[in-house]
C-alpha positions in Angstrom: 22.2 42.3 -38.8 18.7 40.7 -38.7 20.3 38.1 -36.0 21.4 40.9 -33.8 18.2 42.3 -34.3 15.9 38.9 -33.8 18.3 38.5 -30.6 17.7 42.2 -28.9 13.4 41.2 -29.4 13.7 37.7 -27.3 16.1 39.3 -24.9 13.4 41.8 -24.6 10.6 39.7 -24.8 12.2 37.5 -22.2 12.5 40.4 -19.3 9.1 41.6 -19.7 8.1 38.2 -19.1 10.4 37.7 -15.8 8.4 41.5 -15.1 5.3 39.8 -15.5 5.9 37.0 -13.1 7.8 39.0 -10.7 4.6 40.7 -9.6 0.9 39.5 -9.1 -2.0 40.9 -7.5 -4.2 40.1 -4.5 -7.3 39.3 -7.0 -4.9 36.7 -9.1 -3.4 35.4 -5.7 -7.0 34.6 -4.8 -7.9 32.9 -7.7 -4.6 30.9 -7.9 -5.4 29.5 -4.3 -8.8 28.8 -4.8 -8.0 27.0 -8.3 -6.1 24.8 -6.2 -8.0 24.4 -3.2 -12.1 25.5 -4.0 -12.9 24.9 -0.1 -9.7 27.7 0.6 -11.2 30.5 2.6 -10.1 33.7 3.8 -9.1 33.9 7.2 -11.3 35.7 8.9 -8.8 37.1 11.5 -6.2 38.7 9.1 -6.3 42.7 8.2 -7.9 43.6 5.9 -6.7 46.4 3.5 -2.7 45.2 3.9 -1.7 45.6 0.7 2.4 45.6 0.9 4.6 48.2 1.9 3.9 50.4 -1.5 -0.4 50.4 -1.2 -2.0 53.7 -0.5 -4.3 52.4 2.9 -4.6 56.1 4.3 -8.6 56.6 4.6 -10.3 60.0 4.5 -8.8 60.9 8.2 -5.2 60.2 6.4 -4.9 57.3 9.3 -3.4 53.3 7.7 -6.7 51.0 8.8 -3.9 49.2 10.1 -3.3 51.7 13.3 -7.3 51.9 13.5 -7.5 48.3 14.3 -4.9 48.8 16.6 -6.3 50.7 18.5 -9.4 49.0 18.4 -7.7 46.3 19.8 -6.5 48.3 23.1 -10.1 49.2 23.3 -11.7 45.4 23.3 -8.9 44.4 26.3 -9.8 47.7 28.3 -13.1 46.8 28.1 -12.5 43.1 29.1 -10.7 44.2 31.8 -13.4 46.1 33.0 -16.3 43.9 32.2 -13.9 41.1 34.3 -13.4 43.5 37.2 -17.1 44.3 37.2 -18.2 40.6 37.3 -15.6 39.8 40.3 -17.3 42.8 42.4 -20.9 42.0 41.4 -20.5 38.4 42.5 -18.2 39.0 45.8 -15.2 36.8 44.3 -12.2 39.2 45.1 -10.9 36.4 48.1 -11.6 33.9 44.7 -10.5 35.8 41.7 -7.8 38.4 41.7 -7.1 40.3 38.3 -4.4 42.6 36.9 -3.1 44.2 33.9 0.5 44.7 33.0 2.5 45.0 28.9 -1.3 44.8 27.8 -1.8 41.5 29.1 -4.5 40.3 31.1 -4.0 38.3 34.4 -6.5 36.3 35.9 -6.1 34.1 38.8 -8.6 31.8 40.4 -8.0 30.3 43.5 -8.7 26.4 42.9 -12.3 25.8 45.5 -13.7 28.5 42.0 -13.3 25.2 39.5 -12.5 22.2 41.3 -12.5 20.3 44.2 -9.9 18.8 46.3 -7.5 16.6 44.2 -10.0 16.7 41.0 -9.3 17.6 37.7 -13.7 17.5 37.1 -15.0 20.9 36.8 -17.4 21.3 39.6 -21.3 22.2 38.5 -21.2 25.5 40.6 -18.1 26.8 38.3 -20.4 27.1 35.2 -21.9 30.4 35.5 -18.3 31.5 36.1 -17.0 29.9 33.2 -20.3 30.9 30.9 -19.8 34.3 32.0 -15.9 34.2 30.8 -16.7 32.7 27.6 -18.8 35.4 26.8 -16.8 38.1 27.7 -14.4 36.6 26.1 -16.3 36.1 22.8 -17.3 40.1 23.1 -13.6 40.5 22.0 -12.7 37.2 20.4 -11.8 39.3 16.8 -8.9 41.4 18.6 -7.9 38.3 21.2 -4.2 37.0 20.2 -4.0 34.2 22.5 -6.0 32.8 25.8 -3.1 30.8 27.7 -4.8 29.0 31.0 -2.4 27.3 33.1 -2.7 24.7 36.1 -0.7 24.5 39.3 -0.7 22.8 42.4 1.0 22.8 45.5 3.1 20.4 47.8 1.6 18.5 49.9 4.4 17.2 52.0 8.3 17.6 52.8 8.9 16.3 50.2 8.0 16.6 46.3 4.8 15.3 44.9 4.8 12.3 42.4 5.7 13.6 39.3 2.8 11.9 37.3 -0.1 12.8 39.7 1.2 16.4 40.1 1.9 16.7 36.1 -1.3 15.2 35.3 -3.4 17.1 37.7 -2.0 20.6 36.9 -2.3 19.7 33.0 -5.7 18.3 33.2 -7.2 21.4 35.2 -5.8 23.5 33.0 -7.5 21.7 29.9 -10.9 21.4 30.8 -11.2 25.4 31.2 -10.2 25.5 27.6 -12.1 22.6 26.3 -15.2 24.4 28.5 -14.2 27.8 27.0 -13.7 26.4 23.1 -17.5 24.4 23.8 -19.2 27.8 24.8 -17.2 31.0 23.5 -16.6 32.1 19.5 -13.2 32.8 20.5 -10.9 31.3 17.9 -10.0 28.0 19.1 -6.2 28.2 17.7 -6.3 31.4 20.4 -6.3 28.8 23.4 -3.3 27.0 24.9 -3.5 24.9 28.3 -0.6 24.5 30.5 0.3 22.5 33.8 3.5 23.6 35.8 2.6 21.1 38.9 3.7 22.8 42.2 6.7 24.4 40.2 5.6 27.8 40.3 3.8 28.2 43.4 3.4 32.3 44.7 4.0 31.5 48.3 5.9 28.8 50.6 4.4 25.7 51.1 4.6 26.3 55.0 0.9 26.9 55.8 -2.3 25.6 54.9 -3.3 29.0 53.8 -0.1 29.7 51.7 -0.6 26.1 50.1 -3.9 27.1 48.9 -2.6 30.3 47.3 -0.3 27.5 45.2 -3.4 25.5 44.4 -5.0 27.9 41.4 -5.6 28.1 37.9 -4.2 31.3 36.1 -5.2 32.8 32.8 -3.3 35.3 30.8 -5.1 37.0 27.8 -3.0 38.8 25.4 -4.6 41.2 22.1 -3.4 41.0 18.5 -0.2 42.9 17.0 -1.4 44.3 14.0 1.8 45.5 12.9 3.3 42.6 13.6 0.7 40.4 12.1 1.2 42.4 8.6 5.1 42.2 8.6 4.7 38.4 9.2 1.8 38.3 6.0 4.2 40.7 3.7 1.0 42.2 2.8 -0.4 38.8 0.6 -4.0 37.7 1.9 -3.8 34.4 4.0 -5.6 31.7 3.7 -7.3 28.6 5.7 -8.6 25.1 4.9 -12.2 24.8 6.5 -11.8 21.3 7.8 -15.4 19.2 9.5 
């Protein structure tokens, strides 16, 4: 009898200690990390409040924080759309910059005379205030930006193709030096911004004119906000961390 009995305590001493490990909180989480790694930081970009599908987030308006910063988010890229539109009618660039709206991304085309010249990927000096103005429009909304995607293209020259490693190369490089100016002189953070070069293999119009062919020649960004809801089913409600690297 004391065997059975000795063997019901360390069965049940064994399941509260599965019950123990089987849960931990977001202050132990922390401290578990940081043990590990002292330089481990929060992220600054992650939701704050997310505490799991079972935490009580409602706030005295009975609204999840979550939603809030949603909507917060549509409110930053209304207002960048409008501080962008503003800044293309204030300077005179609508025959330069055209700019659009459409799933709650923002489009942004500039032709290519707004950043470069002829067959350079060298941003040219008068492009600066343009870019410094971006940048900081951009940085007015950097907490609720998901991603800043700029992307080069070019347009045929001839009948036929262009060489594939000056067209490549041209589109690519273009569409890099926005970024790297936009990462030197925004707070926007810089795993939000992805460069692209497509070459002359999107163009918007037939290479049959000179007009048409400078339509092709542009650089394109498209600005997308942060998925709150999606950010926190991706987290599963446990506080993520970064490594603050020099």
């Amino acid at each position: 009898m004391d065997t059975y009995g000795d063997m019901v305590t360390l069965l049940l001493c064994f399941f509260v200690l599965l019950y123990s490990m089987s849960t931990i909180s977001e202050d132990n989480w922390k401290a578990i990390v940081q043990s590990f790694n002292p330089s481990a930081v929060e992220d600054p970009r992650v939701t704050e409040g997310a505490g799991g599908p079972d935490a009580d987030n409602s706030g005295e308006s009975g609204r999840m924080p979550a939603e809030e910063m949603q909507e917060q988010v549509e409110q930053d890229m209304q207002s960048l759309l409008q501080q962008i539109q503003e800044f293309v009618q204030q300077q005179n660039l609508q025959d330069a910059i055209t700019v659009s709206q459409d799933g709650g991304k923002i489009f942004i085309t500039f032709s290519q005379s707004v950043f470069f010249a002829g067959d350079s990927p060298v941003i040219r000096q008068e492009a600066y205030p343009v870019l410094d103005s971006v940048s900081d429009m951009l940085s007015s909304v950097a907490e609720s930006l998901d991603e800043v995607r700029v992307q080069g293209h070019t347009a045929r020259a001839g009948e036929g193709p262009n060489r594939v490693v000056n067209d490549r190369k041209l589109a690519s490089d273009r569409a890099t030096n926005v970024v790297i100016y936009i990462q030197e002189h925004s707070v926007v953070p810089p795993s939000c911004l992805v460069s692209e070069g497509f070459g002359e293999w999107r163009p918007v119009e037939l290479n049959d004119t000179s007009e048409n062919r400078a339509k092709n020649r542009r650089v394109e960004m498209i600005i997308s906000g942060r998925d709150i809801e999606a950010e926190l089913e991706e987290q599963g409600g446990i506080q993520q961390y970064i490594v603050m690297t020099s």
